[in-house]
Every structure is written in structure tokens, then in C-alpha cells.
C-alpha positions in Angstrom: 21.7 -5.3 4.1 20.6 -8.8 4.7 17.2 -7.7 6.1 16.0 -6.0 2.9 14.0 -9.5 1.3 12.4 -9.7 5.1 10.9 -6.5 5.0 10.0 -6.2 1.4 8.0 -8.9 2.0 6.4 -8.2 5.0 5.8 -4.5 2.9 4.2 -6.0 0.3 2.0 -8.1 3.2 0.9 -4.7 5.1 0.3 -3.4 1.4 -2.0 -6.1 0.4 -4.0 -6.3 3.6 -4.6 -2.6 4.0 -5.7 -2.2 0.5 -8.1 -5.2 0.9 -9.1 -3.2 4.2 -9.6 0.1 2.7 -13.0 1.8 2.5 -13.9 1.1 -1.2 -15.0 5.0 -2.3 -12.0 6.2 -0.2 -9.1 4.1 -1.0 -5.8 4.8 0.5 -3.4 6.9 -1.7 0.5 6.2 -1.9 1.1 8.5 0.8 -1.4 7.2 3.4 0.2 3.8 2.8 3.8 5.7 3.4 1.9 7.0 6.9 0.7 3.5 7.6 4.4 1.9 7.6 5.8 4.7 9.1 3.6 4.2 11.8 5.1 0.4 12.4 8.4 2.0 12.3 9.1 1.0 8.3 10.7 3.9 6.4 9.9 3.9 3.1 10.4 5.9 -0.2 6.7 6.6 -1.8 8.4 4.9 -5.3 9.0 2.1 -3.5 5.3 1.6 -1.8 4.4 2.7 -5.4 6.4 -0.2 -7.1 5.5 -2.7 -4.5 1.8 -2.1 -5.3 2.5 -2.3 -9.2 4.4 -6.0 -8.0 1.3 -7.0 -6.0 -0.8 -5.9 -9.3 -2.8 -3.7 -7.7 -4.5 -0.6 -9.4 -4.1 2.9 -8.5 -5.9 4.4 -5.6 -8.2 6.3 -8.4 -8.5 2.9 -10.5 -9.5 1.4 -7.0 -11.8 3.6 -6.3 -16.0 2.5 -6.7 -18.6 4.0 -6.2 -21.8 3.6 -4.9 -25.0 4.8 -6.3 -27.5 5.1 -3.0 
């Protein structure tokens, strides 16, 4: 449909500011982000929110993930 460049990109937006949101030791996995849209009504296949993240290069959850020494 005509839509589909619309709400890729406004994916890809949600995707980068909840990733820059995240809690750095707990960062959201592929199906939280799935959760996340699906909760502002975008339904979405986890290879797609998986791609999109690859587009925005942004690392896996577990390559995002830092810890903290206290």
C-alpha cells in the first residue's frame, strides 16, 4: 500500500528513540520492541523490527548491553 514508506519510517523513529531510552544493562530484545509497536497499534513481523534495527545500525540487544561494575 501507499502507507508502507510512512510507517517504516515512523518504525524506524519509535526504534531509535526506545533503544536510546532503554535501561543500558537491560536493553530491549526484538520482541519487547514487537510489544512496544503493538502497543501503538503497529503490527509488525520480528524480521522486520530486526532489519530495521540492522538499517538504523544498531547492535544487538546483547551487543548493547553494558555493564556496570558498582
Amino acid at each position: 500500500g501507499g502507507g508502507d514508506a510512512t510507517s517504516c519510517v515512523g518504525v524506524k523513529e519509535i526504534t531509535r528513540k526506545a533503544v536510546a531510552a532503554e535501561d543500558p544493562p537491560k536493553p530491549l530484545t526484538v520482541q519487547q520492541r514487537v510489544a512496544l509497536l503493538e502497543a501503538k497499534e503497529i503490527k509488525i513481523a520480528r524480521r522486520t523490527v530486526a532489519k530495521y534495527r540492522q538499517e538504523l545500525r544498531i547492535a544487538p540487544a546483547s551487543r548493547r548491553k553494558r555493564l556496570f561494575d558498582t
